[in-house]
C-alpha atoms as an extended CHARMM CRD file, in Angstrom:
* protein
*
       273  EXT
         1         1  UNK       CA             12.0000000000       12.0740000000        8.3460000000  PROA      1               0.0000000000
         2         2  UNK       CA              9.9330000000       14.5170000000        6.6600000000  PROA      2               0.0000000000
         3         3  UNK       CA              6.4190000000       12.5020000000        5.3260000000  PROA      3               0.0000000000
         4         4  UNK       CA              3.9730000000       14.0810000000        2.8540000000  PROA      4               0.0000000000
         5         5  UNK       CA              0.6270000000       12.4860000000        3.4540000000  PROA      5               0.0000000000
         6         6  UNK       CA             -2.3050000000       12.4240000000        1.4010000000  PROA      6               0.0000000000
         7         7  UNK       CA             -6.2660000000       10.5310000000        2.0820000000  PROA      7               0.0000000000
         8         8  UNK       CA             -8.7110000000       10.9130000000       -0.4640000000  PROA      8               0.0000000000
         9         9  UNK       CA            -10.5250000000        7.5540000000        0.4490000000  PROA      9               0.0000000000
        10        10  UNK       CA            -13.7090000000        9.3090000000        1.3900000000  PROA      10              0.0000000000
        11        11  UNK       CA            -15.6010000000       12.0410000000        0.4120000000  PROA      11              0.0000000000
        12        12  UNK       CA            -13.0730000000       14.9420000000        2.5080000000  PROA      12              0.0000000000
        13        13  UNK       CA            -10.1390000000       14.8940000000        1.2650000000  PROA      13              0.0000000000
        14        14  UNK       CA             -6.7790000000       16.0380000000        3.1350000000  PROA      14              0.0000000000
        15        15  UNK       CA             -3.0680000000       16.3390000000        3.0750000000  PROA      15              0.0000000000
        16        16  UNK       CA             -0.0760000000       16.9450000000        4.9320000000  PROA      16              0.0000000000
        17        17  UNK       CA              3.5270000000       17.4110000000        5.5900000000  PROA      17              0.0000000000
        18        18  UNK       CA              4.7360000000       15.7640000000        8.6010000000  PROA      18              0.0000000000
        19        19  UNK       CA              8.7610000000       15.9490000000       10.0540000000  PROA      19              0.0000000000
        20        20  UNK       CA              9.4470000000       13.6130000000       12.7940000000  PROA      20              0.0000000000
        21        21  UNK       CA              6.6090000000       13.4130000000       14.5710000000  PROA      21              0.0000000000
        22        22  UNK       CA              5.5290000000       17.3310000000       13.8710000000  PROA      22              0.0000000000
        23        23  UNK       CA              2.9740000000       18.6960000000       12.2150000000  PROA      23              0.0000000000
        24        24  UNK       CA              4.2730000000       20.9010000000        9.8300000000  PROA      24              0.0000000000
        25        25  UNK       CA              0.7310000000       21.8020000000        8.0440000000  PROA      25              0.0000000000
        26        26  UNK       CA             -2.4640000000       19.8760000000        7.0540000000  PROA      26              0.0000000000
        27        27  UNK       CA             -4.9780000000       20.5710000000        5.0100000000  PROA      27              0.0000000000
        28        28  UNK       CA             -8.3420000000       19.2910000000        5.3870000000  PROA      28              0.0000000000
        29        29  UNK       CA            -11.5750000000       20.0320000000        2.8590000000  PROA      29              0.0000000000
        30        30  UNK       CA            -14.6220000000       18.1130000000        3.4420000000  PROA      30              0.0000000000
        31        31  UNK       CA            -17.3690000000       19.5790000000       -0.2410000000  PROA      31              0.0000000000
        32        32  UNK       CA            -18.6810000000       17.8040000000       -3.0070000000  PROA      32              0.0000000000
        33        33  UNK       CA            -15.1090000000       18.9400000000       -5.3910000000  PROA      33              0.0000000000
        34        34  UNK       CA            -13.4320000000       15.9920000000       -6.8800000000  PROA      34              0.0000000000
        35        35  UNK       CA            -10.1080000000       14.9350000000       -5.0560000000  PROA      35              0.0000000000
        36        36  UNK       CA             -9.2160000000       15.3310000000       -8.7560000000  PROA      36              0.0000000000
        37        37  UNK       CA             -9.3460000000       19.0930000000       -8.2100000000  PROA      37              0.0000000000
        38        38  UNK       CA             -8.0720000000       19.1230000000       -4.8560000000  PROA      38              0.0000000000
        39        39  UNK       CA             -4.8620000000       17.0590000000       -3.4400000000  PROA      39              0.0000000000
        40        40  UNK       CA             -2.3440000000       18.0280000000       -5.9840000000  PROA      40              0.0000000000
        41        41  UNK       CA             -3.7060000000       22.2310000000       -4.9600000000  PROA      41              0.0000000000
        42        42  UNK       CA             -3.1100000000       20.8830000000       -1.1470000000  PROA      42              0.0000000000
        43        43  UNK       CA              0.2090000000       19.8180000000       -1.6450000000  PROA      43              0.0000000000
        44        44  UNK       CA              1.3870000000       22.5490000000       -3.9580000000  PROA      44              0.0000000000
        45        45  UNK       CA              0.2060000000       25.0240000000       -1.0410000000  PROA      45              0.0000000000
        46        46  UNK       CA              1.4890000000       23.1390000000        1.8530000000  PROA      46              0.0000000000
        47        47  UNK       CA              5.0450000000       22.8000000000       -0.1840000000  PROA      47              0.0000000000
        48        48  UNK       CA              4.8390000000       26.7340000000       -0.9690000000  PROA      48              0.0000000000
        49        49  UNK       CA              3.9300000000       27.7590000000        2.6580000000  PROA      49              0.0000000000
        50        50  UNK       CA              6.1770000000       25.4600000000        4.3480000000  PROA      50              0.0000000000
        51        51  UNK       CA              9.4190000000       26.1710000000        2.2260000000  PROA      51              0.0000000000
        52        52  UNK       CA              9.5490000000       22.5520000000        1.6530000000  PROA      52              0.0000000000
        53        53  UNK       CA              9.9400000000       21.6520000000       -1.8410000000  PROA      53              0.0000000000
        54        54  UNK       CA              8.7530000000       18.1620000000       -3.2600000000  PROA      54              0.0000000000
        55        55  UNK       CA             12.4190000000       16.6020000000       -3.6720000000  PROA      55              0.0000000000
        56        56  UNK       CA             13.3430000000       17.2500000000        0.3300000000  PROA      56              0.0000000000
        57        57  UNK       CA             10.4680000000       15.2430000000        1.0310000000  PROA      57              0.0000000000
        58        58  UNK       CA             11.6330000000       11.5570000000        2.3190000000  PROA      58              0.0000000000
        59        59  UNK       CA              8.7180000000        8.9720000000        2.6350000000  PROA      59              0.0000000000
        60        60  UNK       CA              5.2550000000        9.7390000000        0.9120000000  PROA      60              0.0000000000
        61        61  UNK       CA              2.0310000000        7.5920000000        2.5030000000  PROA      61              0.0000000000
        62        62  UNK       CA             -1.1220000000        7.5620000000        1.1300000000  PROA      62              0.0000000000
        63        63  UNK       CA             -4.6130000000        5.8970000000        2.8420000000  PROA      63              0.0000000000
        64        64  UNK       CA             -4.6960000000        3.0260000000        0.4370000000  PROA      64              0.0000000000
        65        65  UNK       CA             -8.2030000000        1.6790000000        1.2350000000  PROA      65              0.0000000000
        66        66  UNK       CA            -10.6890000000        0.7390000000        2.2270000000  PROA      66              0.0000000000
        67        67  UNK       CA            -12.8690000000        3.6780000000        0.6800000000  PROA      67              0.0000000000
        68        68  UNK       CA            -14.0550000000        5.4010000000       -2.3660000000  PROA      68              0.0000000000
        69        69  UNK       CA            -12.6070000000        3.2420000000       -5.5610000000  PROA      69              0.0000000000
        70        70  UNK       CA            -12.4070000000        6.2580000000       -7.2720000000  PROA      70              0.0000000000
        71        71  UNK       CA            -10.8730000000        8.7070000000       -4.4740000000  PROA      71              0.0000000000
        72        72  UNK       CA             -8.4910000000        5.9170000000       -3.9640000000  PROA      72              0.0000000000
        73        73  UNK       CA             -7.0340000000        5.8010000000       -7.1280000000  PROA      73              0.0000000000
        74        74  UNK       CA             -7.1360000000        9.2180000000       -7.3930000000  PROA      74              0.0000000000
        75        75  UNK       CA             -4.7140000000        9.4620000000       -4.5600000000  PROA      75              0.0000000000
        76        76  UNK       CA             -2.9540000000        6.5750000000       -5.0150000000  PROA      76              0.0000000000
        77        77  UNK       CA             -1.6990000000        8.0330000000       -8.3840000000  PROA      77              0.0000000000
        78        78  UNK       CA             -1.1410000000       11.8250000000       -6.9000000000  PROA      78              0.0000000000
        79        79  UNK       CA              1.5230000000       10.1570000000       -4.3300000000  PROA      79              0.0000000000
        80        80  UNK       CA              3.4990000000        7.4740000000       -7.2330000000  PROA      80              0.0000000000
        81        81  UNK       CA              3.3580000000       10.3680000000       -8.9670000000  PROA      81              0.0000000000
        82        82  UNK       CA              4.9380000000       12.5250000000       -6.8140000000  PROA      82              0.0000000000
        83        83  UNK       CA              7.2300000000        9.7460000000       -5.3660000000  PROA      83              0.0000000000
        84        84  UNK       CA              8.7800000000        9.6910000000       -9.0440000000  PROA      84              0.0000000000
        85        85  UNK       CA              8.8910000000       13.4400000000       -9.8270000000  PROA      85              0.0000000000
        86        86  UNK       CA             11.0730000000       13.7630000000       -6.4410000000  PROA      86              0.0000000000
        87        87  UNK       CA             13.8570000000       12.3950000000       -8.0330000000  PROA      87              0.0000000000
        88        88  UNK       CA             16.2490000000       10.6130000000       -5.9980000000  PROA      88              0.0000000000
        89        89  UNK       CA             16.6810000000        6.7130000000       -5.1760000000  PROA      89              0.0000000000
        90        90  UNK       CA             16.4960000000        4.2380000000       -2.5250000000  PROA      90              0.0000000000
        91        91  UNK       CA             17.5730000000        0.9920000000       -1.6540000000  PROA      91              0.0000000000
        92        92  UNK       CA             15.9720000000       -2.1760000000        0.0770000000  PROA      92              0.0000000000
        93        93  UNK       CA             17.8270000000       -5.3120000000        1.3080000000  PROA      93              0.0000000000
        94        94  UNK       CA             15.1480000000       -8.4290000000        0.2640000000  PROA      94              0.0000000000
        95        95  UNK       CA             16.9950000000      -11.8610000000        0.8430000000  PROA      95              0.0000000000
        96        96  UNK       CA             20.3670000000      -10.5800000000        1.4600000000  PROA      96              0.0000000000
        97        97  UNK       CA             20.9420000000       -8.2300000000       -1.6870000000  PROA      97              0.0000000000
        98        98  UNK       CA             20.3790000000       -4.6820000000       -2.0070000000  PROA      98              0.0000000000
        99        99  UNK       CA             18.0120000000       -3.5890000000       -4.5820000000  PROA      99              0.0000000000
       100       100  UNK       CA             18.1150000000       -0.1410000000       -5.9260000000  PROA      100             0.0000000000
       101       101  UNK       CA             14.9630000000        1.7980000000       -6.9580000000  PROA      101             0.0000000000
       102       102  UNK       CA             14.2450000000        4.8370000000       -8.4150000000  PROA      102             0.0000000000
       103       103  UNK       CA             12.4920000000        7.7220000000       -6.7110000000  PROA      103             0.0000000000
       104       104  UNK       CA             11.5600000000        8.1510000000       -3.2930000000  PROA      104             0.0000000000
       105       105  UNK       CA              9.7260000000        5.3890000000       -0.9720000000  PROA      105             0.0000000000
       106       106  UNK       CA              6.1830000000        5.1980000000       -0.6160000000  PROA      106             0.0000000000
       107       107  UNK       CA              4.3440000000        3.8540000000        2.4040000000  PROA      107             0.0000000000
       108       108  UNK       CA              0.7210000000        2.4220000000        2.2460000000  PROA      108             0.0000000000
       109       109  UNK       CA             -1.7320000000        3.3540000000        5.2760000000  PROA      109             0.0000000000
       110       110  UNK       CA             -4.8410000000        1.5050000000        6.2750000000  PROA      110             0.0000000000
       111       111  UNK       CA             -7.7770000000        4.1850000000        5.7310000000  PROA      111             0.0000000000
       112       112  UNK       CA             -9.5450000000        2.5700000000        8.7620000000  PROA      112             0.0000000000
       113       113  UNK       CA             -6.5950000000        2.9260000000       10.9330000000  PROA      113             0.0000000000
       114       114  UNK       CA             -5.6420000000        6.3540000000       10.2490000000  PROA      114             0.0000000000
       115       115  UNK       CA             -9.7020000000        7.3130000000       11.3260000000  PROA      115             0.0000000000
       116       116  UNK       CA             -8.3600000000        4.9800000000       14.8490000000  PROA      116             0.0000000000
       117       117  UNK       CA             -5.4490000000        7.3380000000       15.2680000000  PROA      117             0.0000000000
       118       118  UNK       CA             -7.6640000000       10.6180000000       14.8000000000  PROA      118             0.0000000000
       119       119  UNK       CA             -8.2580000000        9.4350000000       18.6480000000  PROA      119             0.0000000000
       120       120  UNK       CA             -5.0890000000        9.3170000000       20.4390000000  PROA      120             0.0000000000
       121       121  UNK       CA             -6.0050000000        9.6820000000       23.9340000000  PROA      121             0.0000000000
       122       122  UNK       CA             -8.7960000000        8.3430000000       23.8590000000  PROA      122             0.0000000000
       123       123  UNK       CA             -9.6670000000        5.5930000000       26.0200000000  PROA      123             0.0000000000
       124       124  UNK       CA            -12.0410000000        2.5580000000       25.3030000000  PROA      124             0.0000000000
       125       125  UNK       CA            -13.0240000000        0.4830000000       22.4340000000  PROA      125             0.0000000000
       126       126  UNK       CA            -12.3370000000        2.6990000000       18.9000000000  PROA      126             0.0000000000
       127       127  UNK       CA            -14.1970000000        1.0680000000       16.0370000000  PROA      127             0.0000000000
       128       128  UNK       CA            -13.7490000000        3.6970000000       12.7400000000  PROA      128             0.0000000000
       129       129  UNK       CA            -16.7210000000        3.3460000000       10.1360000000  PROA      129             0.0000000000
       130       130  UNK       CA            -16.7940000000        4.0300000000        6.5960000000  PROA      130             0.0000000000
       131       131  UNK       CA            -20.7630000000        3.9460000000        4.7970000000  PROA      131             0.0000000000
       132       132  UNK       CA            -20.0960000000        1.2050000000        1.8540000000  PROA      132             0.0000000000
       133       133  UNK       CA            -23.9440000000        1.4620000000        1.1240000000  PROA      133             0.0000000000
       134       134  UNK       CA            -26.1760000000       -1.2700000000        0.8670000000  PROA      134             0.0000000000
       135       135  UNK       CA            -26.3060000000       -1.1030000000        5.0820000000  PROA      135             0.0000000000
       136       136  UNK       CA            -23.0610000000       -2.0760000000        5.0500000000  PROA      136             0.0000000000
       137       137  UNK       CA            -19.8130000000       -0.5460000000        6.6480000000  PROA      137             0.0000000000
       138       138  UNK       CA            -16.2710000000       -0.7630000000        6.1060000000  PROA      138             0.0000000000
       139       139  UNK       CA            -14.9120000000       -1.4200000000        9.8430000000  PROA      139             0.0000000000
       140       140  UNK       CA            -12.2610000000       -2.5630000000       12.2950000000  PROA      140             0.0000000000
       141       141  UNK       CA            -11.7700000000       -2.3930000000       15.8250000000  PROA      141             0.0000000000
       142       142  UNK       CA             -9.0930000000       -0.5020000000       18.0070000000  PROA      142             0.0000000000
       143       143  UNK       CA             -8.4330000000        0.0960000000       21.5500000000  PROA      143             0.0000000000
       144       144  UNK       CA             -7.1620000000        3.0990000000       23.0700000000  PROA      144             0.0000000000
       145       145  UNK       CA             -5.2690000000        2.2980000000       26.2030000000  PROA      145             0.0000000000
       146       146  UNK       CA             -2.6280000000        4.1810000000       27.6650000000  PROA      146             0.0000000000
       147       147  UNK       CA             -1.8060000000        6.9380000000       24.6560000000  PROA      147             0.0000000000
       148       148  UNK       CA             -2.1040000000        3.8110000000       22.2210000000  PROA      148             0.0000000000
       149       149  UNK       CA             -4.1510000000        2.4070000000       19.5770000000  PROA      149             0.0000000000
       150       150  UNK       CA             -4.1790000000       -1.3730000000       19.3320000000  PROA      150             0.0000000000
       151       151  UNK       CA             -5.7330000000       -3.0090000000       16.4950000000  PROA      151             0.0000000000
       152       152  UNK       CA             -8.3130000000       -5.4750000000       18.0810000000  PROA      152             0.0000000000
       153       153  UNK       CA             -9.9700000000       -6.9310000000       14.5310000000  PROA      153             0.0000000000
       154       154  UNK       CA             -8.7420000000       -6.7590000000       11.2340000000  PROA      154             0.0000000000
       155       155  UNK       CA            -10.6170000000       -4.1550000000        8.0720000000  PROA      155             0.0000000000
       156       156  UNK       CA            -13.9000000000       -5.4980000000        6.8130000000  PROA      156             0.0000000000
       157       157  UNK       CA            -16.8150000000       -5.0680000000        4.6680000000  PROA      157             0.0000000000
       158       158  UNK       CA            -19.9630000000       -5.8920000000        7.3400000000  PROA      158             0.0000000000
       159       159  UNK       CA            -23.7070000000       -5.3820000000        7.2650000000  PROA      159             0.0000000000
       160       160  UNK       CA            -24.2300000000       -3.0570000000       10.6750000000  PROA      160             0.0000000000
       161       161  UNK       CA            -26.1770000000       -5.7640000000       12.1480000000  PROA      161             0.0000000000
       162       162  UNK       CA            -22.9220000000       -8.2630000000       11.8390000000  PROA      162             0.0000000000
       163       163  UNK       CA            -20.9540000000       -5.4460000000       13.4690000000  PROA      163             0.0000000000
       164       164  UNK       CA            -23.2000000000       -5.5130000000       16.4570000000  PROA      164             0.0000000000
       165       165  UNK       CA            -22.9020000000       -8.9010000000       17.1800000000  PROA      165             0.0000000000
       166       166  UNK       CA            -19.0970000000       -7.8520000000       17.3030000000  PROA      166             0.0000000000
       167       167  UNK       CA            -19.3620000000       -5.3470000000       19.5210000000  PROA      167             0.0000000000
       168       168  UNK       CA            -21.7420000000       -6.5620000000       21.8630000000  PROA      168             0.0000000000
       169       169  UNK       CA            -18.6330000000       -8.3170000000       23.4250000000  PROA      169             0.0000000000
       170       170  UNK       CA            -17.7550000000       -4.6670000000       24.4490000000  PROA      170             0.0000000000
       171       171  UNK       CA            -21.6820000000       -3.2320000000       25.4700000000  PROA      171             0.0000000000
       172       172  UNK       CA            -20.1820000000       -2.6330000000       28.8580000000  PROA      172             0.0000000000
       173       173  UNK       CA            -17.3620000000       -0.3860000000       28.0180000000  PROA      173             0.0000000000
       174       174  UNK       CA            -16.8300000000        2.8240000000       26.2810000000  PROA      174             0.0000000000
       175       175  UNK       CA            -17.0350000000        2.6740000000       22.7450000000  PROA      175             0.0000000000
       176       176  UNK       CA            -16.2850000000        5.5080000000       20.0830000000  PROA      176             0.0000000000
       177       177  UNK       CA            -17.7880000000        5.6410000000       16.5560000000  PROA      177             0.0000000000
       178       178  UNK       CA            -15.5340000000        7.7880000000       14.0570000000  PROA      178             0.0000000000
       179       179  UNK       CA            -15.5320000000        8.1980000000        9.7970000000  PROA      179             0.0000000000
       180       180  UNK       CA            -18.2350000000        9.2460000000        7.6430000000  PROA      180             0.0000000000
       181       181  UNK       CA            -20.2930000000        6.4860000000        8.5080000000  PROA      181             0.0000000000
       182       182  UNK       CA            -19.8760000000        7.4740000000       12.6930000000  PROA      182             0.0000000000
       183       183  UNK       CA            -23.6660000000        8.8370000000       13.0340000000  PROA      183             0.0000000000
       184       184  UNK       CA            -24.9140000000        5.8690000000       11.0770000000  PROA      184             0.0000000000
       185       185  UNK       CA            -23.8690000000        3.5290000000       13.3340000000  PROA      185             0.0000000000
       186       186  UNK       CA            -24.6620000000        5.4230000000       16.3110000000  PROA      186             0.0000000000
       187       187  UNK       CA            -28.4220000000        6.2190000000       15.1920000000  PROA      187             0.0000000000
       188       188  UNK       CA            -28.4830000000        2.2120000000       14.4950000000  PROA      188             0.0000000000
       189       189  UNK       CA            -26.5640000000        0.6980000000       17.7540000000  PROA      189             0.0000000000
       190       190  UNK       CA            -26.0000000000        3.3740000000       19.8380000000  PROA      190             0.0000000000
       191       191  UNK       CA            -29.2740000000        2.6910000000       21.9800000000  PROA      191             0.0000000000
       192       192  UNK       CA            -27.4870000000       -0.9470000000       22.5110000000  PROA      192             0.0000000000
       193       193  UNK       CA            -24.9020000000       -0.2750000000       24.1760000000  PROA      193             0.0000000000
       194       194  UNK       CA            -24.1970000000        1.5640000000       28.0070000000  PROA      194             0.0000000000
       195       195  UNK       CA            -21.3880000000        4.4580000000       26.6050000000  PROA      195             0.0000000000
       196       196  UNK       CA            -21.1010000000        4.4590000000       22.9330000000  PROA      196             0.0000000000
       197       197  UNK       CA            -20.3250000000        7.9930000000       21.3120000000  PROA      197             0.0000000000
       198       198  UNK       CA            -19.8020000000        9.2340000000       18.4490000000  PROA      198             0.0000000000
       199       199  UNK       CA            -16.1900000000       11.2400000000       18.0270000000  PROA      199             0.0000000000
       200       200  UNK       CA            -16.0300000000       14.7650000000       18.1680000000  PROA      200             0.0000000000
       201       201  UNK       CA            -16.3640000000       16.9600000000       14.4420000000  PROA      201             0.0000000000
       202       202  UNK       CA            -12.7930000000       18.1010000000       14.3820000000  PROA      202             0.0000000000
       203       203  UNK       CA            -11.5860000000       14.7670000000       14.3650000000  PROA      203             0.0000000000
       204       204  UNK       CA            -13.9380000000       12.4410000000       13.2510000000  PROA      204             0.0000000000
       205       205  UNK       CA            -13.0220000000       11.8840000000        9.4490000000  PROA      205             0.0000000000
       206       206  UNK       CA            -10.2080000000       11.3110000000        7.6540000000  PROA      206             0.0000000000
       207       207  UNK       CA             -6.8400000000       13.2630000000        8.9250000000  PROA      207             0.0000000000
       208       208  UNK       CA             -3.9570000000       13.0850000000        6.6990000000  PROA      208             0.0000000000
       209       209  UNK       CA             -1.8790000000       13.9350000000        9.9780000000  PROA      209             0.0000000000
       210       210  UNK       CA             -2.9290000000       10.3070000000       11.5860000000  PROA      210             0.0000000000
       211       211  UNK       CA             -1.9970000000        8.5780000000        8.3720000000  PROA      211             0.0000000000
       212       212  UNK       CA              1.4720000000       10.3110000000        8.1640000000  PROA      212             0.0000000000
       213       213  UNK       CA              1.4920000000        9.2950000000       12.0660000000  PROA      213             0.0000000000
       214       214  UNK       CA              0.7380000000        5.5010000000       11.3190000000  PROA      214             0.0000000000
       215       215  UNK       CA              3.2390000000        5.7940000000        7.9260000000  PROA      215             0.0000000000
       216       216  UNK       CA              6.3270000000        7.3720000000       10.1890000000  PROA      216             0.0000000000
       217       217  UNK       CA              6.1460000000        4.4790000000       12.7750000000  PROA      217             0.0000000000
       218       218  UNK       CA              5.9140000000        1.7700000000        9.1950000000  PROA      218             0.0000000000
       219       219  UNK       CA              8.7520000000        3.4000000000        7.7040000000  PROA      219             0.0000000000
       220       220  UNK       CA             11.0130000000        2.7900000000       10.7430000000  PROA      220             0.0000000000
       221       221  UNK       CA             11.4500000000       -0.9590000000        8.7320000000  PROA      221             0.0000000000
       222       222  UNK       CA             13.2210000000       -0.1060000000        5.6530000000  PROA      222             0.0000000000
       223       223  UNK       CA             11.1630000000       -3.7130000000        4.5930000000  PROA      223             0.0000000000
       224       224  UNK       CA              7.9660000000       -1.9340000000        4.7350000000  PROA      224             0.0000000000
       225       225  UNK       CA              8.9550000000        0.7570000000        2.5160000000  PROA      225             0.0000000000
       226       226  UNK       CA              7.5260000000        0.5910000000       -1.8600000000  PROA      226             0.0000000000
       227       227  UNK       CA              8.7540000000        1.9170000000       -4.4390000000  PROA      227             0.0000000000
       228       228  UNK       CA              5.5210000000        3.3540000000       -6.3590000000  PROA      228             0.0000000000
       229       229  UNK       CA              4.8530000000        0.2100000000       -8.5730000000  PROA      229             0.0000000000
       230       230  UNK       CA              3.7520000000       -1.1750000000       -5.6590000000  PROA      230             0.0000000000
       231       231  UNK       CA              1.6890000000        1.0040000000       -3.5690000000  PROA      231             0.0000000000
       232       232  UNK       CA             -1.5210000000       -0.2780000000       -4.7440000000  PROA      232             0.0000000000
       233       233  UNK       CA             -5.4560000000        0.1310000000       -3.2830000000  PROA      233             0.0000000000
       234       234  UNK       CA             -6.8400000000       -2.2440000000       -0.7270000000  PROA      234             0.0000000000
       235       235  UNK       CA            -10.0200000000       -2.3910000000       -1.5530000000  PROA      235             0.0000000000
       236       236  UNK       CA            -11.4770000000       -4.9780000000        0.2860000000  PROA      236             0.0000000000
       237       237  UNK       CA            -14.9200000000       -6.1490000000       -1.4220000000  PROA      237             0.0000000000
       238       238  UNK       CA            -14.5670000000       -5.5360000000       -5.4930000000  PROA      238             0.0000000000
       239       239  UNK       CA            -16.4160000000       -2.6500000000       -7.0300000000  PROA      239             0.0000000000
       240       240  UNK       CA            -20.1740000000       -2.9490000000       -7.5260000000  PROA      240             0.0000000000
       241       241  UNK       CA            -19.9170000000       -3.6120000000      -11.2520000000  PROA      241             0.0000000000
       242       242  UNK       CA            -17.7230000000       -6.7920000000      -10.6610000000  PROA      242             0.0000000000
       243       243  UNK       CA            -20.1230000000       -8.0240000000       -8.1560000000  PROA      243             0.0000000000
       244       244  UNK       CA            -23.1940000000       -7.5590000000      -10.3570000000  PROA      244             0.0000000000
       245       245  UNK       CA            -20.9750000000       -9.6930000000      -13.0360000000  PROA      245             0.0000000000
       246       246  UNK       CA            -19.9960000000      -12.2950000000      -10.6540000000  PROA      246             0.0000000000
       247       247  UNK       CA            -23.4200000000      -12.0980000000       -9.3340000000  PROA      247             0.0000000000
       248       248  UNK       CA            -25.1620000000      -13.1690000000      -13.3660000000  PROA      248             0.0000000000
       249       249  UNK       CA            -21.9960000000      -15.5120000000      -13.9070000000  PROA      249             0.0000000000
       250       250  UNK       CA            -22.9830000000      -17.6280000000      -10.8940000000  PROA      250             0.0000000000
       251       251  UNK       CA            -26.5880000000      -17.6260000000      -11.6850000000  PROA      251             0.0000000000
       252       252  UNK       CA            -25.8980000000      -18.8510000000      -15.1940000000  PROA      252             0.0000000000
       253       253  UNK       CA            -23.9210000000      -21.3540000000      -14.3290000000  PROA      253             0.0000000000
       254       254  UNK       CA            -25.3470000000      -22.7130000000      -11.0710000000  PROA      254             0.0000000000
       255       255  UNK       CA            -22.3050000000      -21.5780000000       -9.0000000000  PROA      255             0.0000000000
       256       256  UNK       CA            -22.0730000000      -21.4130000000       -5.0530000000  PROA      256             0.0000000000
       257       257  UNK       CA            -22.2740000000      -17.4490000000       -4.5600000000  PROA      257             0.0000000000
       258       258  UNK       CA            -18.9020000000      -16.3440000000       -2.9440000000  PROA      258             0.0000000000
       259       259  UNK       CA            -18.7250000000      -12.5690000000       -2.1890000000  PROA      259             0.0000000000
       260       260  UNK       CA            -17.7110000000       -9.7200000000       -0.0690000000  PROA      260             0.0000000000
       261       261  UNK       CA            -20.8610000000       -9.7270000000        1.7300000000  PROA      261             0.0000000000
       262       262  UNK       CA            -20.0720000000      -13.1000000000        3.4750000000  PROA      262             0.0000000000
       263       263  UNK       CA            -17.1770000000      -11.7610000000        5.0570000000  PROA      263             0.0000000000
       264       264  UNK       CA            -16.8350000000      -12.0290000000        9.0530000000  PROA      264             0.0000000000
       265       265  UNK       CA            -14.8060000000       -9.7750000000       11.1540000000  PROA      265             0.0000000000
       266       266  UNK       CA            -11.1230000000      -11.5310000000       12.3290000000  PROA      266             0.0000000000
       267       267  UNK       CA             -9.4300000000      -10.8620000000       15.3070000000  PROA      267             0.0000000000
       268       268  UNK       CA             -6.0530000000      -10.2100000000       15.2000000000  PROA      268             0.0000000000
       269       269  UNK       CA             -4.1400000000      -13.0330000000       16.0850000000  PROA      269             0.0000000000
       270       270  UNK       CA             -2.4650000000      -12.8480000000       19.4420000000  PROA      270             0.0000000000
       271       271  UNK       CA             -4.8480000000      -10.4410000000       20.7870000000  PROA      271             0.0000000000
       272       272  UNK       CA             -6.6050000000      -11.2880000000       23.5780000000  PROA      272             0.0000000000
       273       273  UNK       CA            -10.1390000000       -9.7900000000       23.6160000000  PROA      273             0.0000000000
């Protein structure tokens, strides 16, 4: 199954062409160019270097969030884009019946658990930060054990102080900071804890190669695959203009506030801690 792969959920952006489980190339660029100016150069490079054109390509996957609005929908677009252009169909059995779509499949990666698989191998408690300003964090929490990642707590937007209460659960084990907002938390909590570190440079932002990793093993369920009209962000809290509006509307007409910002970390059910 050969997977192109693209993350432009942060400030690096990155992409990839991935064939059953091998890295075929990756590109990674971490400057202040729009995504705008740079995915669509990756993957015309990657596709000229490898020999691989566009239409051989079977599944494309794309970090869908959480992250940059803007860098998401910037890569959201590249890949339906692409999905289209490589001509072809696919079908999907939902209730019984075969439905036939146009295009190739698309496959829609968690942002914050592609940053978890940068660190395969890794043993201990994995908790992947993105800065969402404001002292807050988009987060989750993994666990390496035995060559695997296991999602521990579901994606959030958390103040770092409501992330500490999380992982305070965890002060006596290893724990492993990684994304953009890594050194943040560890200049903030990593005094509070016995062995928290922050991952290595080479692999502590966004990969393309550990989203194509985490879209291969979705894929394997034909259920799980979208045809573009579907891949959509996940953007967890709503941008800051919509807040500021829901923010006046509730003021003006004496309504309970309800935002983002009240959001707890959930365990995934079935998980035992």
């Amino acid at each position: 199954m050969k997977i192109l792969a693209v993350d432009s959920s942060s400030v690096a952006a990155t992409a990839c062409i991935w064939d059953d489980n091998f890295l075929v190339g990756e590109y990674f660029l971490n400057t202040k160019l729009t995504h705008s100016q740079t995915i669509m150069e990756m993957v015309e490079s990657l596709c000229k270097e490898s020999g691989i054109d566009i239409s051989e390509i079977d599944v494309f996957a794309s970090a869908i969030g959480p992250g940059s609005f803007t860098g998401l929908r910037i890569g959201i677009a590249a890949v339906k884009g692409m999905a289209i252009g490589a001509g072809g169909k696919f079908t999907k059995n939902i209730e019984g019946e075969e439905i036939s779509y146009s295009g190739k499949p698309c496959v829609g990666v968690s942002t914050l658990e592609g940053l978890a698989n940068n660190m395969e191998g890794f043993e201990g408690i994995i908790c992947p930060v993105m800065d969402a300003r404001c002292n807050q964090v988009y987060t989750a929490i993994f666990e390496g054990v035995n060559d695997k990642i296991i999602r521990l707590y579901e994606d959030s937007a958390i103040s770092i102080d409501e992330l500490y209460e999380v992982l305070k659960q965890y002060k006596d084990r290893k724990i492993y900071f990684v994304g953009d907002g890594a050194k943040l938390c560890m200049d903030k909590l990593g005094d509070s804890f016995k062995d928290a570190k922050i991952a290595p440079e080479a692999i502590r932002y966004s990969r393309a190669s550990s989203i194509a990793k985490a879209a291969e093993e979705i894929a394997k369920n034909e259920n799980n695959l979208l045809y573009s009209g579907e891949l959509v962000p996940a953007y967890i809290r709503l941008p800051q203009a919509q807040r500021e509006r829901n923010k006046k509307l509730a003021e003006e007409y004496n309504l309970e506030k309800k935002t983002e910002e009240n959001m707890t970390m959930k365990p995934v059910k079935g998980i035992n801690k």
